[in-house]
C-alpha positions as CSV (number, residue, x, y, z in Angstrom):
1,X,27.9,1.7,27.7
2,X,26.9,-0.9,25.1
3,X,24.8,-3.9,26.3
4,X,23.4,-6.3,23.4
5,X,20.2,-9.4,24.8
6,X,19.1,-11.5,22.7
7,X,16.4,-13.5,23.8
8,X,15.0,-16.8,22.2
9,X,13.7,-20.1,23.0
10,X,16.2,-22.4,22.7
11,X,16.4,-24.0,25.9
12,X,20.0,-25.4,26.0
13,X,19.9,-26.7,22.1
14,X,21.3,-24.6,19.5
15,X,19.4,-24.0,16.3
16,X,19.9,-23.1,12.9
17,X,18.1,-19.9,13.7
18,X,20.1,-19.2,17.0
19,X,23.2,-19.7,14.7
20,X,21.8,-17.3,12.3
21,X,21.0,-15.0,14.9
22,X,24.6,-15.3,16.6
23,X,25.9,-15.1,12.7
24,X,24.1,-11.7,12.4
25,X,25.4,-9.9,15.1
26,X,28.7,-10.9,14.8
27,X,28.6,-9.7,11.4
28,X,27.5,-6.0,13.3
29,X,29.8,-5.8,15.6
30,X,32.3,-6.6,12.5
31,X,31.2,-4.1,10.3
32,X,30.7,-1.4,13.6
33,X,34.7,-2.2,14.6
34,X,34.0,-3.1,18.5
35,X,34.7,-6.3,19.9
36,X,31.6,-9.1,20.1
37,X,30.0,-8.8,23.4
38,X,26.4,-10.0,24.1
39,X,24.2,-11.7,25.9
40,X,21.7,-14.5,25.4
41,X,18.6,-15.4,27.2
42,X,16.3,-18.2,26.9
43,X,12.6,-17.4,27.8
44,X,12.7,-20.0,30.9
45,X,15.8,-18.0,32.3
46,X,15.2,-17.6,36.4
47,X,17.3,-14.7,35.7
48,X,15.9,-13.3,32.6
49,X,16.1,-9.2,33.0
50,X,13.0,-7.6,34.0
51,X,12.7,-6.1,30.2
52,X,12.9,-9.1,28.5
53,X,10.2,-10.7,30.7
54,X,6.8,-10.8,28.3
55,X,9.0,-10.7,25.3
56,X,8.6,-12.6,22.3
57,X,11.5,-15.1,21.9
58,X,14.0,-14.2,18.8
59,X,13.9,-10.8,19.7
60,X,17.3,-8.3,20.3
61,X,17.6,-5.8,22.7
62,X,20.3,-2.9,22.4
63,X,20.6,-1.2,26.0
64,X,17.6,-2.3,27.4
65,X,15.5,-1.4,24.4
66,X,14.2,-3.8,21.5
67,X,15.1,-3.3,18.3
68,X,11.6,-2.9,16.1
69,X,11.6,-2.9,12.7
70,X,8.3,-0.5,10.9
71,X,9.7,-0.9,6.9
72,X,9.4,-4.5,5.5
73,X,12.2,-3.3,3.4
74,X,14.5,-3.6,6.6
75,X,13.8,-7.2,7.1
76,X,16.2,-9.5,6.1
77,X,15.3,-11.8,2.7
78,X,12.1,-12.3,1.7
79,X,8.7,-13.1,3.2
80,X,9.3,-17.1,3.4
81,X,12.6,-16.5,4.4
82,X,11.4,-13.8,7.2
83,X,9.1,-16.3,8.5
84,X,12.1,-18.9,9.0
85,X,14.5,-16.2,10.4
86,X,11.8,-14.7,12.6
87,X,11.9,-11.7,10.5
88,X,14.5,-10.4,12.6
89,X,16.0,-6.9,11.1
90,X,18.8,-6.6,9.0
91,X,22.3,-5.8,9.7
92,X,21.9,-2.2,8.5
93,X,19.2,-1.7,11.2
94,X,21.4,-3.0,13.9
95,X,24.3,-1.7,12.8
96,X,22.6,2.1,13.0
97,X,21.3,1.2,16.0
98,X,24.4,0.0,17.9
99,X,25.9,2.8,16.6
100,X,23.3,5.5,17.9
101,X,22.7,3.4,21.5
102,X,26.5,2.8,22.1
103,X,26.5,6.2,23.5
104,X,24.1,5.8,26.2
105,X,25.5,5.8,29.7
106,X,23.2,3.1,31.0
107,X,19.9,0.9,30.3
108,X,17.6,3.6,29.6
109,X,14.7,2.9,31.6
110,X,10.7,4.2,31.6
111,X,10.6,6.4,34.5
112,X,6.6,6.4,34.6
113,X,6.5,2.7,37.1
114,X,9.0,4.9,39.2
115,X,6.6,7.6,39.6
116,X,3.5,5.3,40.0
117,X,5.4,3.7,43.2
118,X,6.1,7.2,44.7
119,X,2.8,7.8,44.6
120,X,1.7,4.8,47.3
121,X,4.2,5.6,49.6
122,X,3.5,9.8,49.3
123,X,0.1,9.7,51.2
124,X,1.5,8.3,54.5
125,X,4.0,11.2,54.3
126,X,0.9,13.8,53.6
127,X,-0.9,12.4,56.4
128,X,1.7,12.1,59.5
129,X,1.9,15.9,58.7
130,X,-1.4,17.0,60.1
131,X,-1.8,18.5,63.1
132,X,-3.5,15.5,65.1
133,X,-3.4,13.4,68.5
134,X,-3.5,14.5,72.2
135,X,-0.1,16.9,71.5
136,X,-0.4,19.0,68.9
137,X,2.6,20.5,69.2
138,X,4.6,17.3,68.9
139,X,3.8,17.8,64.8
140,X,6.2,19.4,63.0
141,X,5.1,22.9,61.5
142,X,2.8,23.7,64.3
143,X,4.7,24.5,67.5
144,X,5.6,28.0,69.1
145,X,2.3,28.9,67.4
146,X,3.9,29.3,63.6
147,X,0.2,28.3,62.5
148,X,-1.9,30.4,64.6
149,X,-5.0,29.8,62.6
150,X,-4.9,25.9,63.3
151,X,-4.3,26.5,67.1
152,X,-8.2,27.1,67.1
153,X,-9.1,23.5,66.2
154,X,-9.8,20.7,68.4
155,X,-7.2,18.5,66.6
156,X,-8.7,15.4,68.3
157,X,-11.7,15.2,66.3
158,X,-9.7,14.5,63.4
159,X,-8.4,11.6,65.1
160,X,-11.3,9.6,64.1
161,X,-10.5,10.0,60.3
162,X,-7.2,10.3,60.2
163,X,-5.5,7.0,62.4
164,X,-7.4,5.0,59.8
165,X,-6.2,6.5,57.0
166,X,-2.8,6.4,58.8
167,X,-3.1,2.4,58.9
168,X,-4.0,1.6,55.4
169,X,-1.9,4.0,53.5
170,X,1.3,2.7,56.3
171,X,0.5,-0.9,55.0
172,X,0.1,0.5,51.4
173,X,3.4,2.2,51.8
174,X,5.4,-1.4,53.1
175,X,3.6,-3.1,50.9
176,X,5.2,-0.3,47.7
177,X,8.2,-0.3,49.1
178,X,9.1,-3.8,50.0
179,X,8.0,-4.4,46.7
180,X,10.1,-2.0,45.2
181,X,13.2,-3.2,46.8
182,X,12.5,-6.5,46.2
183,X,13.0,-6.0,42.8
184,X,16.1,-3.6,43.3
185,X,17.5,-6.4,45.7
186,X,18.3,-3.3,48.4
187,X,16.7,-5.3,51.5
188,X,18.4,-2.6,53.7
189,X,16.4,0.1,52.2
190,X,13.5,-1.7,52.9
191,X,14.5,-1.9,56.6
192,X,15.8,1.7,57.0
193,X,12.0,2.6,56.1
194,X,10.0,0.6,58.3
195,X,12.2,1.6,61.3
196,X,11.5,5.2,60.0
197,X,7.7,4.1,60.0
198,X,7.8,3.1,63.6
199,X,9.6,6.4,64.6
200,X,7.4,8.5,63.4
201,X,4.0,6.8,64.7
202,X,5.4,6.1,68.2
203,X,5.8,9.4,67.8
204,X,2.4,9.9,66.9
205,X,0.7,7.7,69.1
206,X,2.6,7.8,72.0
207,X,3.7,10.9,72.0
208,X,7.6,10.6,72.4
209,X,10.4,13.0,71.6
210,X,10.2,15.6,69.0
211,X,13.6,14.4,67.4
212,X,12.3,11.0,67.0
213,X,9.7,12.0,64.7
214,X,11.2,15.0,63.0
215,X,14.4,12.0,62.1
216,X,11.9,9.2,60.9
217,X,10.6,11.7,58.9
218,X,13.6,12.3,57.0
219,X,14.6,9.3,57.3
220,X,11.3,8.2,55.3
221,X,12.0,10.8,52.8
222,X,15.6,10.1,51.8
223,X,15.2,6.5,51.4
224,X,11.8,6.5,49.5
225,X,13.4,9.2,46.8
226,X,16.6,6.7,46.9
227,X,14.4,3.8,46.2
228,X,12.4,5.8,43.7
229,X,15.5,6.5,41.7
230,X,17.8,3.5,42.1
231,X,18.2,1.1,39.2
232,X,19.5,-2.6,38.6
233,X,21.7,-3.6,36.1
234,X,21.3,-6.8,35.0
235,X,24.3,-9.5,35.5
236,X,25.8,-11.7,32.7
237,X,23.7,-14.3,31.0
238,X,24.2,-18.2,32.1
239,X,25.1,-19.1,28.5
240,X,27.8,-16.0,28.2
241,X,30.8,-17.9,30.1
242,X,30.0,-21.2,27.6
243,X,30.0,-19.2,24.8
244,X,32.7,-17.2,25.5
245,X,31.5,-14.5,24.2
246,X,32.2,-11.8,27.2
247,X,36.0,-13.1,26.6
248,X,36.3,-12.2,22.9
């Protein structure tokens, strides 16, 4: 997969540096032997990717990753000329670069926001786990006696610290994962796990069937790991069916 953004502030009117910076990459592409194909973004895009939002305007992207330059050798021109041109990189940069990224099999992404998310939704998971509420032995892991040594307990007096905690990491958890699938635009996901929610504190609280809870459980688990791990790849830019350029 080979996916090319340039981003710059244009907003509708073409430039001279926009035409240098179309200029440029077609002269890549050229020199690489693949067929033109990218897309452009101005800054005040509604639909501007989520990692081209914060970005400085002139900048290229090459699968989801911009293209830095560290050697003022690898800028294009001189010093005044950089500072007209936005001292984008030269064609040798981009051209080593679309050559090394072409192999990628999709946007590579930081996986660290993915983790961070996971982490508000794991503590309402830890916590419907413990052995609380009138019926202890509606909690999975402690019936038939497999945990002797908690049978001695009076689970009830843990009520008191635990339904609270129940309540605020439950709305941390819809508040993560609508979140989350707001911005994977998977509404259904988001659905799937506050019905699992309910399950599993009727369950809880009420003290229904086993099943029930034992199936929002999973249920809960599945689709947060599938939320934690799904991805969106951005759609074609506005300006790419005007320019043509998806065609060539």
């Amino acid at each position: 997969m080979l996916r090319v953004d340039l981003l710059h502030s244009s907003n509708g009117f073409d430039t001279r540096d926009i035409q240098i910076l179309r200029s440029r990459m077609l002269a890549v592409f050229k020199e690489a032997e693949l067929p033109p194909h990218w897309h452009e973004w101005s800054t005040n895009d509604r639909a501007l990717p989520y990692y081209l939002r914060g970005v400085d305007p002139f900048s290229i992207f090459i699968n989801g990753k911009l293209v830095t330059v560290d050697n003022e050798d690898e800028l294009l021109g001189s010093k005044e000329t950089c500072a007209v041109h936005h001292c984008l990189p030269s064609e040798s940069v981009l051209l080593a670069l679309l050559k090394d990224r072409q192999s990628w099999s999709r946007l590579k992404t930081n996986i660290a926001p993915k983790l961070m998310w996971f982490l508000f939704v794991l503590p309402f998971l830890l916590l419907v786990l413990l052995p609380v509420s009138m019926c202890s032995g509606c909690w999975p892991g402690y019936v038939n006696g497999s945990l002797e040594s908690f049978e001695q307990l009076d689970y009830r007096k843990l009520n008191g610290f635990v339904y609270p905690l129940l309540l605020i990491t439950g709305n941390m958890a819809i508040v993560a994962v609508y979140l989350r699938s707001y911005f994977t635009k998977q509404p259904r996901l988001f659905l799937l796990v506050l019905a699992s929610m309910v399950a599993i504190l009727s369950s809880k609280l009420v003290n229904a069937a086993l099943f029930i809870e034992v199936g929002g459980l999973l249920l809960y688990l599945i689709v947060t790991v599938w939320l934690c791990f799904v991805s969106v790849q951005p759609e074609r830019c506005p300006r790419c069916e005007a320019l043509r350029i998806d065609k060539l």
